[in-house]
Each structure stands twice: as structure tokens, then as C-alpha cells.
C-alpha positions in Angstrom: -9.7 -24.9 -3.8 -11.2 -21.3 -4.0 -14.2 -20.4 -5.2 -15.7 -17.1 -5.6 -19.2 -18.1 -5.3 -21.0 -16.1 -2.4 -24.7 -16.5 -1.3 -26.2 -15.1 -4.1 -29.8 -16.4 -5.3 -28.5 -16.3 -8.6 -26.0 -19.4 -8.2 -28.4 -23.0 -7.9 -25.2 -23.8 -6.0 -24.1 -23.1 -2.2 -20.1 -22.5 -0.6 -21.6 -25.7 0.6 -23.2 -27.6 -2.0 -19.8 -27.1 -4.2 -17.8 -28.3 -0.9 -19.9 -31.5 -1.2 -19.8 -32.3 -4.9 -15.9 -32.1 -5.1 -15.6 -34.8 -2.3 -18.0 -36.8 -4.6 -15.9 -36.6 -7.3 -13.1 -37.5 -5.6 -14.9 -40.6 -4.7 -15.4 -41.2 -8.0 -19.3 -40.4 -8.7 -19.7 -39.2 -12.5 -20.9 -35.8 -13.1 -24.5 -36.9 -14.6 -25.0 -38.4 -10.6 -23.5 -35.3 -8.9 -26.2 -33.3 -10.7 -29.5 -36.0 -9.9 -28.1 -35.4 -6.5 -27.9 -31.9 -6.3 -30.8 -31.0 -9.0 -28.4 -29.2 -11.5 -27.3 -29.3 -14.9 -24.3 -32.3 -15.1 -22.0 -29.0 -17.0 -22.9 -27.0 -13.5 -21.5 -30.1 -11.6 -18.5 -30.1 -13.9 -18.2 -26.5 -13.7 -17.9 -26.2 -10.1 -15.9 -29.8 -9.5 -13.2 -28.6 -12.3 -10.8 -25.9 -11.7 -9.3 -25.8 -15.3 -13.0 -26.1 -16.6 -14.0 -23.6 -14.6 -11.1 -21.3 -15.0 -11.1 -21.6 -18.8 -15.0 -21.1 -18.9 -14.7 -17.5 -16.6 -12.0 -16.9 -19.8 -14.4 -16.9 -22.4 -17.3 -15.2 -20.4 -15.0 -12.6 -20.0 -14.4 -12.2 -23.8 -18.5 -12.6 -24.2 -19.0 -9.5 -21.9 -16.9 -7.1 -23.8 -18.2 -5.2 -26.2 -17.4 -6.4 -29.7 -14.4 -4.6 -30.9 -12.8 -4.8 -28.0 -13.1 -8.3 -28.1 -11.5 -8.9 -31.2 -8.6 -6.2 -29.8 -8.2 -9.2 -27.3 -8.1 -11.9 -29.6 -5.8 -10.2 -31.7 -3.5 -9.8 -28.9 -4.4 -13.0 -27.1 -1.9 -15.6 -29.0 0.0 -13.5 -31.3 1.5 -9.9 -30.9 -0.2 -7.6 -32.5 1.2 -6.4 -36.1 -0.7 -5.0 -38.6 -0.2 -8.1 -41.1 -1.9 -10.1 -38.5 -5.1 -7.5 -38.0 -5.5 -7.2 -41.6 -5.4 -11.0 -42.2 -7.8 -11.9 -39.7 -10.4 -9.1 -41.1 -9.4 -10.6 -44.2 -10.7 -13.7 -42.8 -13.6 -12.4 -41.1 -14.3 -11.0 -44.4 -14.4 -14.4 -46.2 -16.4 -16.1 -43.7 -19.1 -12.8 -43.6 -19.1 -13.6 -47.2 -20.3 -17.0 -47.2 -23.0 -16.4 -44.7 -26.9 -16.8 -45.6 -27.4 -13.3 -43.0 -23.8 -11.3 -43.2 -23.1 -9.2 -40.2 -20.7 -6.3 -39.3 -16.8 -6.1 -39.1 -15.8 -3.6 -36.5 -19.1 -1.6 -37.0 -18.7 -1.8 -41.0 -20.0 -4.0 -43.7 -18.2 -6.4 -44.8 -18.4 -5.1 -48.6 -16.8 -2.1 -47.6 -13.3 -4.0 -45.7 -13.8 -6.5 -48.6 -13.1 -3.2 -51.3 -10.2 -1.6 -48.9 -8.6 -4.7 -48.9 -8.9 -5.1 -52.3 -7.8 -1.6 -53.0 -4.7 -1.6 -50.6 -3.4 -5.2 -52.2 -3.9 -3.7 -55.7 -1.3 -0.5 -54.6 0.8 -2.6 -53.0 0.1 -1.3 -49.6 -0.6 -4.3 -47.8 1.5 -7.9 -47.8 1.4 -11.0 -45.7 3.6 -12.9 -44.6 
């Protein structure tokens, strides 16, 4: 295993440290007495003892990191390719869900009242259908 971890004071964890918890876990200590050993957190333990973990963790950071629309650019293109009946049902959906909230936020910088009226306006023309 790789890790990317370097001697930063930032990580409670060492080149080291991590080297040591994986042959633990190999031996079959559980991650709650990996972290009493080390004094972390038992996710850190399973963070740095699990590649997939870890792997789909630094996956979803990513995503976090990116500035709003741009995330949802990548979780529109993420599963599905991109077509417009899939970007205007998951602001439809977005739309609902900003609805039902006690404190609504924005959609793509925008209220949701206003993508709530175009969609209503382009389904009334005929402009927009789903499949």
C-alpha cells in the first residue's frame, strides 16, 4: 500500500504510525483498539487501515472542495451522461426538496421560486419532457 501522507503536523498519524496499524489489523485487532493504541479517532484508524474507505472518502472531499455548481456539474456527469432531461430533472428535484425545507437555500445561485416558475413555464409550452 501507498499512502500519500507526508510529515505534516496536520495528520495525528505518521508514514509510521499508519505502517503499524495495518499490521494490526491484519492480526485482527478491531479498529476501536487500533485507535486506544494510537490516541485517534476509531474512523482515523479505519481511514488509514482501509484502502477502499479511504479511496472513496478522498472521492467525496474532493466533491466538498469544489465550489457549488461545479459540484453539481460533477454529479450530473458522475453516473449518467449528461442530457438536458437529466439536468432539468434533478433541479426539478432539488426544487422539491428546497421546497419542503424549514430554511430553503439556493439552486445554482437562484431561488428556488424562481427554477420552480421556469419549470413550470417551460412544461406549460411544451418545451421540456422527461423521459
Amino acid at each position: 500500500m501507498t499512502h500519500s501522507i507526508e510529515v505534516d503536523e496536520r495528520f495525528k498519524v505518521t508514514p509510521e504510525t499508519v505502517k503499524e496499524m495495518e499490521v494490526l489489523r491484519e492480526k485482527g485487532f478491531s479498529y476501536r483498539k487500533i485507535a486506544q493504541m494510537f490516541n485517534v479517532s476509531p474512523a482515523t484508524a479505519y481511514y488509514w487501515t482501509d484502502d477502499v474507505y479511504r479511496g472513496k472518502q478522498r472521492k467525496k472531499n474532493a466533491l466538498h472542495r469544489q465550489p457549488s455548481r461545479n459540484r453539481i456539474n460533477a454529479k450530473l456527469k458522475q453516473d449518467k451522461k449528461f442530457t438536458w432531461e437529466y439536468a432539468v430533472g434533478y433541479i426539478a428535484k432539488m426544487v422539491y426538496s428546497e421546497k419542503h425545507k424549514k430554511k430553503p437555500s439556493n439552486i445554482l445561485g437562484l431561488p428556488w421560486q424562481y427554477w420552480d416558475t421556469y419549470l413550470k413555464h417551460e412544461w406549460k409550452n411544451g418545451q421540456i419532457k422527461i423521459k
